[in-house]
C-alpha positions, 0 to 999 in steps of 0.5 A: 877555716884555713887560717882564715882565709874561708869565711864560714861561721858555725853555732849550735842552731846550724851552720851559718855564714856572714856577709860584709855587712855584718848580717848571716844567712844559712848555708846548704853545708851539710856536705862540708867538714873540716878538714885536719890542717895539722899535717899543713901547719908544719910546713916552714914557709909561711907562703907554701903553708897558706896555699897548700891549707887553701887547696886542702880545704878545696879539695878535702872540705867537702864529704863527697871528696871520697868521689875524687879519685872517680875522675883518674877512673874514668880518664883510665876507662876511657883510655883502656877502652872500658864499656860506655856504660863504665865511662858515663857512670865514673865521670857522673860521680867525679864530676859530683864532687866538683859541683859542690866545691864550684858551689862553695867557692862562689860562696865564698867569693860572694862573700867579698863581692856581696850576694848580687855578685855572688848569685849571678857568679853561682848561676854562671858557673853552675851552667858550666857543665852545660857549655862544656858539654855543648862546645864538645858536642859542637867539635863533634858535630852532635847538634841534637845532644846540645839540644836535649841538654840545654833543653834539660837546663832549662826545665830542671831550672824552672821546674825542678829547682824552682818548684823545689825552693817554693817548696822548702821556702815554705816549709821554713817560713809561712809567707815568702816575699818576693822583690816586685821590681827583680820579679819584673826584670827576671820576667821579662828576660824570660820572655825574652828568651822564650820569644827569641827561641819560638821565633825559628821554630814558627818561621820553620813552620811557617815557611812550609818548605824545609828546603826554602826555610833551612838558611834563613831560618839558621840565620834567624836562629843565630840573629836571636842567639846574639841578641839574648847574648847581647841582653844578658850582658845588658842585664849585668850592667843593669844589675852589678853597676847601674842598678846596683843598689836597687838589688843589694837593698833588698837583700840585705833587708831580706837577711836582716828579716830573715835574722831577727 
């Protein structure tokens, strides 16, 4: 912890960390250490010593933090005109690291927001490599590498991840509960999105000649694409102001069972 700025508990049955309200949940720490403040404890000015310590827990905390200086070997590689391959393999290891350290700064700020906050700020930024993908892409003209990787998105999203945390949850507890009314919420925003994405495609088909479909079909296209927008930014006013309690009650319930 860097003079107690990074809110991280630690006792023999495991790491865990604490929300405001007093309870614990455990946290996916395994790739966290500790990292040696004593070279920053002896910096003089007060202020210069805390941002420093700050960035040094960011950057160092982390046991993948050996892959950092894969980020200056791929700008190198890119620059010398290195193979592809050379490329592709250094900037997939820098960008490891990163993804961890965006994992535990949300953490982190959940913890003075809450876990609603939290999780919707996790799930944003962990699609960050997906838009900065995409807007590279788009700059180059490669709408068909944006395809597979929103596509890959969406699958690991619903398959990989979500089956692998059914999968563990049980192992850990005999029966996983689930809140009925954000089941339905996130339900319907699944089909939602799943209606605005087939219905392009079905009028594509539908229309039969290509040269007759192609502009209202990008047209359709970009009409869905405002309106699961415009939902998503309804569903966060649903979620983080309207509704607000409705969502916290439940977890903080959750962790409380979970607790005792």
């Amino acid at each position: 912890m860097a003079h107690g700025k990074w809110k991280h508990q630690g006792n023999e049955q495991g790491d865990h960390e604490a929300w405001p309200d007093g309870t614990q949940h455990v946290s996916s720490s395994s790739l966290r250490k500790k990292s040696d403040m004593s070279l920053v404890s002896k910096v003089p000015i007060g202020l210069v010593r805390r941002v420093l310590a700050n960035l040094q827990e960011v950057i160092l905390g982390t046991k993948l933090s050996i892959l950092f200086p894969a980020i200056p070997w791929a700008i190198i590689a890119q620059s010398y005109g290195f193979g592809r391959s050379w490329i592709f393999a250094l900037s997939l290891l820098g960008l490891t690291p990163l993804a961890e350290r965006v994992s535990f700064l949300t953490e982190q700020i959940a913890y003075y927001t809450g876990p609603t906050v939290g999780g919707l700020l996790n799930a944003t930024c962990g699609n960050a490599t997906e838009l900065i993908i995409a807007i590279l892409a788009l700059t180059q003209h490669k709408v068909d590498v944006v395809k597979y990787s929103l596509l890959g998105s969406i699958l690991s999203n619903l398959l990989l991840v979500l089956g692998t945390s059914l999968f563990c949850g049980g192992l850990v507890t005999k029966e996983q509960t689930f809140d009925r009314k954000q089941a339905d919420v996130n339900s319907i925003l699944l089909l939602l999105a799943l209606l605005c994405h087939m219905l392009p495609l079905m009028f594509r088909y539908a229309g039969g000649s290509e040269a007759l479909t192609a502009k209202p079909t990008l047209e359709l296209s970009r009409v869905s694409s405002i309106v699961m927008l415009g939902v998503y930014f309804a569903y966060l006013v649903f979620q983080l102001w309207t509704h607000r309690k409705l969502f916290e009650a439940h977890e903080v319930s959750f962790l409380n069972s979970y607790n005792s």
